[in-house]
C-alpha positions as CSV (number, residue, x, y, z in Angstrom):
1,X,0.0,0.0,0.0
2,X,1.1,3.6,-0.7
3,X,-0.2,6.7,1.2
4,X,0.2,10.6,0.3
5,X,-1.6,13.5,1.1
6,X,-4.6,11.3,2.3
7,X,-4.7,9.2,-0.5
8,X,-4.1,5.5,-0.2
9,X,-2.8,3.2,-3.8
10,X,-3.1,-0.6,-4.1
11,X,0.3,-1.9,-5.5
12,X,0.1,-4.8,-8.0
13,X,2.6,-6.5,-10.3
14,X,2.2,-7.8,-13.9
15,X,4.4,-10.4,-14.1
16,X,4.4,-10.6,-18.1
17,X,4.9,-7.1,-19.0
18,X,7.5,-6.9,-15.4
19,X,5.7,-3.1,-14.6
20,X,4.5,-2.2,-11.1
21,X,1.2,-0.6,-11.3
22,X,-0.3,1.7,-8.8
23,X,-4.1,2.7,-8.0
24,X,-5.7,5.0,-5.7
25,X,-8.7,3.5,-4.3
26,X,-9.8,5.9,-1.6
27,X,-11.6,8.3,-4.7
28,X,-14.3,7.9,-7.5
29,X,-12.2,9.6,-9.9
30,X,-9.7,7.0,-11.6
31,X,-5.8,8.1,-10.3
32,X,-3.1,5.6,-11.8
33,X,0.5,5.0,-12.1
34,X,3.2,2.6,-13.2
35,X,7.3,2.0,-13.3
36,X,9.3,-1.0,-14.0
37,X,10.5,-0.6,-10.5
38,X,9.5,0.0,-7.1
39,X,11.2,3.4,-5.9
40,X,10.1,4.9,-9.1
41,X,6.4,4.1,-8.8
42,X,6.3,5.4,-5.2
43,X,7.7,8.7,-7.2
44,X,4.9,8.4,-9.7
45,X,2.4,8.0,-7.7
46,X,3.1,10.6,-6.1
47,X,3.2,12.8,-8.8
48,X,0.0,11.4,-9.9
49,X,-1.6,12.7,-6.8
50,X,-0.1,16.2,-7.2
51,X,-1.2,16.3,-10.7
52,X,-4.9,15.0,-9.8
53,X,-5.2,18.1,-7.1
54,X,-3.7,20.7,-9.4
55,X,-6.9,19.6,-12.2
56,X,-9.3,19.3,-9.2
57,X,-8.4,22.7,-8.4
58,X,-8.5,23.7,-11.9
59,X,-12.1,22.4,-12.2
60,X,-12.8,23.7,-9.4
61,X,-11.4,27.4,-10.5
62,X,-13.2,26.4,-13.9
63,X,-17.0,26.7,-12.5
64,X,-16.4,30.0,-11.3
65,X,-15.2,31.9,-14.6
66,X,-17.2,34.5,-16.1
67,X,-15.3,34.8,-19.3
68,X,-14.3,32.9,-22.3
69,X,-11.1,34.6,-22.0
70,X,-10.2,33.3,-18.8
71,X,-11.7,29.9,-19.5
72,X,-8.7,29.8,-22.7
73,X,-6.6,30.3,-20.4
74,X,-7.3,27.8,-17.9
75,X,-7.7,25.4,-20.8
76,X,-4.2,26.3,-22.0
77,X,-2.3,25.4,-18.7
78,X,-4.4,22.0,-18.5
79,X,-3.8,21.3,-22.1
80,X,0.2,21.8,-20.5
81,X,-0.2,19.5,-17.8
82,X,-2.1,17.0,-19.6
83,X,0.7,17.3,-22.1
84,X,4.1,16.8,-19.7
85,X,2.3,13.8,-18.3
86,X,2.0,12.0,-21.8
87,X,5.6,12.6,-22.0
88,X,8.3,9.6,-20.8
89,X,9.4,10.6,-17.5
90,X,12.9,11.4,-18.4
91,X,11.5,13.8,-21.1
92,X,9.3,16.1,-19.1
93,X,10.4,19.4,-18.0
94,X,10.0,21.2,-15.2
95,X,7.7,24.1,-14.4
């Protein structure tokens, strides 16, 4: 089991594909990670969780625009985020 910021993940291993995967299960919302190792999946899912609350935030900040210019840009720095996470770990960039 992994625990951060209130969150708890159930660990499992795929013995074919040799990944560790990672699932909150404390949440309705779906918040996943994986590594080939276990270090780096305690990392990940950490980062998964930090991610999750920057969007809920975001949603949440979301509801209470008034204009479509300020909805671009909240769309722009998700579209960011959602984008860095796509990338390989080792290519992602910091903010």
């Amino acid at each position: 089991m992994l625990s951060y910021k209130g969150y708890i993940g159930k660990v499992e291993f795929d013995s074919k594909a040799k990944i560790f995967y990672g699932k909150v299960v404390n949440t309705r919302d779906k918040i996943t990670s994986q590594s080939d190792n276990a270090k780096q999946l305690e990392q990940e899912f950490r980062t998964s969780i930090d991610i999750y609350l920057r969007l809920d935030s975001v949603r949440k900040w979301e509801k209470s625009l008034k204009s479509p210019i300020q909805e671009d840009l909240c769309y722009a720095s998700l579209r960011k985020d959602i984008g860095r996470l796509l990338l390989p770990r080792n290519l992602r960039t910091r903010v």
